[in-house]
C-alpha positions in Angstrom: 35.3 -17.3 25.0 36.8 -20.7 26.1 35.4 -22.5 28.7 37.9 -24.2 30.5 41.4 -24.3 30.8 41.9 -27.8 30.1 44.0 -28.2 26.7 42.3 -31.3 25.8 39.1 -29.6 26.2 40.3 -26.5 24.4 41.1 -28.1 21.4 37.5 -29.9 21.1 36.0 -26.5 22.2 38.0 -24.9 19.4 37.3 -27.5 17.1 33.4 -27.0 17.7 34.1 -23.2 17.1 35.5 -23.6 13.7 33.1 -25.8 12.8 30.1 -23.6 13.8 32.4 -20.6 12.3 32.8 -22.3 9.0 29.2 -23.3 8.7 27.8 -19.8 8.9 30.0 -18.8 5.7 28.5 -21.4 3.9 31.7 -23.4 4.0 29.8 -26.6 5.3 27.2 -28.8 3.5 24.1 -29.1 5.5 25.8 -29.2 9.4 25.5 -31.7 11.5 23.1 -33.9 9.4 25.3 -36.4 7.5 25.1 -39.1 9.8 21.2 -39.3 9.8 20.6 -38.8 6.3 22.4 -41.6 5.8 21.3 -43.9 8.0 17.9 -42.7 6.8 19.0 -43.4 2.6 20.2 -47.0 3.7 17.3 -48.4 6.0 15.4 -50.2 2.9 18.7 -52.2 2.5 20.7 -55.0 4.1 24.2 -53.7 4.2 24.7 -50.8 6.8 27.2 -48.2 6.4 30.4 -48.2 8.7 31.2 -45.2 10.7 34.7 -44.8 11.9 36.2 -42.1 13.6 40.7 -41.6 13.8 42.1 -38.5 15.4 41.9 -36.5 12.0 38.9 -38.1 10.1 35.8 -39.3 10.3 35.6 -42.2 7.5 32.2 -43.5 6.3 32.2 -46.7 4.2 28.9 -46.7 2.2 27.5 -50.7 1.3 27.6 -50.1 -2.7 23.7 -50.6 -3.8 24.2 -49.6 -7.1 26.2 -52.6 -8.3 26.0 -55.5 -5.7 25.8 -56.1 -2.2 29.1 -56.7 -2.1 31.0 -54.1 -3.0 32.0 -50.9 -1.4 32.7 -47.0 -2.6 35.9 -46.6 -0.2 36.1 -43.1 -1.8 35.4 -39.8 0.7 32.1 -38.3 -0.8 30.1 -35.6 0.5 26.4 -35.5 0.9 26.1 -34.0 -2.4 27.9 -36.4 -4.1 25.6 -39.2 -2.5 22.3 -37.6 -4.0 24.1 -36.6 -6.9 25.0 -40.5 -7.4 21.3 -42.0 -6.4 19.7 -39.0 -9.1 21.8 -40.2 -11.6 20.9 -43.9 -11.2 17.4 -43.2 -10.9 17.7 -40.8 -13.9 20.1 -42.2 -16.4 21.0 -39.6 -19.2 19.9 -36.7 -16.5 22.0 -33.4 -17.7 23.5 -30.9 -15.4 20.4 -28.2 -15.8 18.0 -31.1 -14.7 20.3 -32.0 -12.1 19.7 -28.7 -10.6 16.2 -28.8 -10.8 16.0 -32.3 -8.6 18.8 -31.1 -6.5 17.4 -27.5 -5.2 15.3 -28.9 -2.5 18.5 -30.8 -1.2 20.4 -27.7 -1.2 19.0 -24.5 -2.0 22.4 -23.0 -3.0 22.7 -25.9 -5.9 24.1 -24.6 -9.0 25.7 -26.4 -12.7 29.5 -25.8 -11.3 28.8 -27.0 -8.1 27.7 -30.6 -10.0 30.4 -30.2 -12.5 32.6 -29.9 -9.5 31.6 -32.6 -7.6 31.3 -34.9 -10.4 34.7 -34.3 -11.7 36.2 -34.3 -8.2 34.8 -36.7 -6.4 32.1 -39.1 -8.7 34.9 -39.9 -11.8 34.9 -43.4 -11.0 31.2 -43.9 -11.1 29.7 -41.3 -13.5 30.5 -40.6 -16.5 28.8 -38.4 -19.3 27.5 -39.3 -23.1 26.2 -37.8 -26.0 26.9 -34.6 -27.5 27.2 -31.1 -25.3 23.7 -29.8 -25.7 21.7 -33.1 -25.7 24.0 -35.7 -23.2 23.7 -36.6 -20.0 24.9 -38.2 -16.9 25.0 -42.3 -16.3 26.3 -44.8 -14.1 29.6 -46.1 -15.5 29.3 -50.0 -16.8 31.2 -52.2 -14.4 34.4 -53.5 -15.8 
């Protein structure tokens, strides 16, 4: 039930339904905790990332640690992607099974196509995978 009557307020209010909606199916990563988990990843370092909120997004620019200070990933990834992304450089030649492994206390729900997912979708330009199917693994792509 709506609160008020107000349509500005009535489109946040139903805005904060969905969300809380969508998170009970599962169809949110980790609610509500983005913003300080990464703050928290990024306090060790001297760039900061950018938050910027438009009508229709919500854009965070992420200081690029991997490669030098700076450059930036401009590209929308989710939380997953981020730890996916720190694993793998902590873990060069780290395979999807092992990925799982590290992952499952990030998210409980972590399986092999949710990494080959997110990899493929979102991580192309950054990660790529070598060696044979059985014995390869995941590394940070060389900088060009």
């Amino acid at each position: 039930m709506l609160k008020t009557q107000n349509p500005i307020a009535v489109e946040q209010e139903m805005k904060e339904l969905t969300s809380k909606y969508q998170n009970k199916l599962g169809l949110i990563e980790n609610y509500g905790t983005g913003i300080p988990r990464t703050l928290e990843a990024y306090k060790e370092y001297p760039d900061e990332p950018i938050f910027e909120a438009t009508e229709n997004f919500f854009i965070v620019t992420l200081p690029n640690v991997i490669r030098s200070k700076n450059d930036r990933i401009n590209d929308r990834i989710s939380d997953l992607g981020l730890e996916i992304l720190k694993t793998v450089s902590a873990n060069p030649g780290i395979n999807a099974a092992e990925l799982v492994i590290k992952l499952s206390a990030f998210d409980s729900a972590i399986n092999k196509d949710k990494i080959y997912n997110t990899i493929k979708r979102q991580l192309k330009n950054y990660i790529e995978r070598r060696g044979a199917n059985k014995t390869g693994g995941y590394y940070l792509k060389r900088r060009q």
